[in-house]
N, C-alpha and C positions, 0 to 999 in steps of 0.2 A: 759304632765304628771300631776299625781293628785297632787305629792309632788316635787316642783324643788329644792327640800334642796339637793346638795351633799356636802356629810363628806369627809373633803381632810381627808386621813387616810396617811399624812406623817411619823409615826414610823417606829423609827429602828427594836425595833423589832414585829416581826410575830404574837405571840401571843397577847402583849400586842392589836397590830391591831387591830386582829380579838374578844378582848374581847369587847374593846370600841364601834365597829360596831353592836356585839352582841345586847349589852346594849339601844343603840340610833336608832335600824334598825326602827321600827316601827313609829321614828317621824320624817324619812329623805327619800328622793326615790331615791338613788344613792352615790355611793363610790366613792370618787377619789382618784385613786393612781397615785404618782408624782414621778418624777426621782429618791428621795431619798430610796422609797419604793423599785421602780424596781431595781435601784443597787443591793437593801441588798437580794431579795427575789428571781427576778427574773418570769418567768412564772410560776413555783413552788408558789410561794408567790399569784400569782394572782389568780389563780384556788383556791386556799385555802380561800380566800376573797369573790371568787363567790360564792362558796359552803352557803352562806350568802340569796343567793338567789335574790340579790337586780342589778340594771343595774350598771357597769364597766366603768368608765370614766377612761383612760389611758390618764395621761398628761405628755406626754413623749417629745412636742416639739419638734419635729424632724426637723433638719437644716442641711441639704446638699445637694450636688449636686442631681439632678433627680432621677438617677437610685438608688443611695444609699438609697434614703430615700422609693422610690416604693420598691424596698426591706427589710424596714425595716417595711412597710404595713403591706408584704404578710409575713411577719417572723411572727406576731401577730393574724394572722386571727384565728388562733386555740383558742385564747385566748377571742374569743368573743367581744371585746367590744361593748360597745353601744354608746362612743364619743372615741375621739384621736386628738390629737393638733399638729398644724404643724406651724412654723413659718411663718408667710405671708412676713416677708420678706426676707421669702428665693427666693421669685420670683415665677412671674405666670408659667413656665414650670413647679418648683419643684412641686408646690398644683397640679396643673392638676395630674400629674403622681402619688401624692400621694393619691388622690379623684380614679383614677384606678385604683388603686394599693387594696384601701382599698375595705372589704366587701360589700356586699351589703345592710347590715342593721347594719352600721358604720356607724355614721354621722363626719366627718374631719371636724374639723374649724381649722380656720387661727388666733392664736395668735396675736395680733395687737401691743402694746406695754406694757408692763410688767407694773403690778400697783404698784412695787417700783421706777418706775421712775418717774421722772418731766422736764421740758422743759430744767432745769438747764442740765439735764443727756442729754437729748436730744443733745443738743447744744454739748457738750462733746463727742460725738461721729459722728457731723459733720450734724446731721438732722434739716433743718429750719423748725421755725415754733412751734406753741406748741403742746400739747398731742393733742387733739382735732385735729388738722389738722392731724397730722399722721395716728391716729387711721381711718379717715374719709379715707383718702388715702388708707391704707391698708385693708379698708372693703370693698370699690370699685376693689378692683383687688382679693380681695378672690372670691368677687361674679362673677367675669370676668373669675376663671378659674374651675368654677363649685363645690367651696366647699359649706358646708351646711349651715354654717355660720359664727361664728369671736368669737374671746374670747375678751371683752374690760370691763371698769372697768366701774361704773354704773355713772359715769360722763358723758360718751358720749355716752350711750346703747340708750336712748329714741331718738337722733338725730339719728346714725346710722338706728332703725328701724324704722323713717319715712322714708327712702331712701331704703330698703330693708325689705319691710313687709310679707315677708314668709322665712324671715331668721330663723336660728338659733343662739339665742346669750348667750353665757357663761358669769356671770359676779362671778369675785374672786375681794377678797380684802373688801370680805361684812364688815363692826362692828355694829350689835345693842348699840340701844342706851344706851348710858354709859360706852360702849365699848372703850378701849385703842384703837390706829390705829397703835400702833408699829412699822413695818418696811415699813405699807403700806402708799403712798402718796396722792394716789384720791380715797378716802373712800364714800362711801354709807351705808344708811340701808337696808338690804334685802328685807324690803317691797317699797323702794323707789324704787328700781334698779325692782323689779316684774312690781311694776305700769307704770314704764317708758319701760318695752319692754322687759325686760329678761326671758328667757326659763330654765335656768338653774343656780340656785344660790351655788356659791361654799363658803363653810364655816368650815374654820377650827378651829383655837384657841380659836373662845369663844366658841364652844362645846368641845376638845378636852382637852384644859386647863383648861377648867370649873369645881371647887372646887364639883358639881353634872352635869357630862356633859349629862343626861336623861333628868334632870331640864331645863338647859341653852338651848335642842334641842327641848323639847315641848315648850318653852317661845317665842322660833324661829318661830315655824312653826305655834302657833296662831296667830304671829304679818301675816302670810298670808290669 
């Protein structure tokens, strides 16, 4: 893509959404809406979003057994997207069947591990090892069950795609420089996380909280 900026368009509400996307479409190539979005809006919400005209990234994280989540694929197909996230450690059966399940001009990646964690979290829930090793693990078994790529944080994007160079990788948790890192733990700059391997840069709160989020999205997209 010409522009790998996508705008996490987390708001409650609808309009306000689709005013901000209005506003910033011309210096991003892609939306992303996240579980918070789909709760409030629903498929209603997301065709309203499309209408924008820009590509769909649905990061809905889908975790469950096989069949549940292959049907929660094909519940979406209407909805177009152009990515959709699935947890990779729901296991290589789940991805396979959700990689089936989805469209044909879906690309599925495999969530690796969420860029509020840290090895501390890790550990607390029983995984050896640090971010890095996990993330490496879980981009090897995304690519084992045919998804398109991995969603990982821009720590370990350039190592990832020397081991997998026709991947697809989503990297979230971007800050420009200057940038707060808030709730996130392994932060990059969007041009760091491009030059090391990434296809798709997800960026919400310095354009969305941005005192001029049109300002803060062209400031973005020249540092590419």
């Amino acid at each position: 893509m010409s522009n790998p900026i996508y705008l996490a368009l987390d708001l409650p509400q609808l309009d306000a959404a689709k005013a901000l996307a209005t506003k910033v479409k011309a210096h991003i190539g892609g939306l992303k809406l996240g579980l918070e979005f789909f709760c409030a809006h629903g498929h209603h919400g997301v065709h309203e979003i499309a209408h924008l005209g820009l590509p769909i990234f649905l990061d809905l994280k889908l975790h469950d057994i096989p069949n549940t989540v292959a049907g929660a694929m094909q519940a979406i197909h209407v909805l177009e997207p152009a990515i959709v996230t699935v947890h990779a450690s729901g296991g290589r059966a789940m991805m396979e069947d959700a990689k089936a399940a989805a469209s044909e001009h879906t690309k599925v990646v495999g969530v690796t591990m969420l860029t509020s964690l840290d090895k501390r979290d890790l550990t607390q829930t029983g995984v050896d090892g640090d971010a890095h090793d996990q993330v490496m693990r879980l981009a090897e078994l995304s690519k084992q069950a045919g998804l398109d790529g991995i969603v990982c944080s821009g720590r370990e994007v350039g190592a990832v795609h020397k081991q997998w160079k026709d991947g697809f990788f989503v990297v979230p948790g971007l800050r420009p420089e200057g940038n707060h890192a808030a709730d996130q733990k392994r932060v990059v700059t969007p041009r760091q996380a491009r030059d090391d391997g990434a296809s798709a840069l997800v960026i919400g709160r310095p354009i969305s909280r941005a005192d001029d989020p049109v300002a803060a999205a062209r400031a973005i997209e020249a540092t590419l």
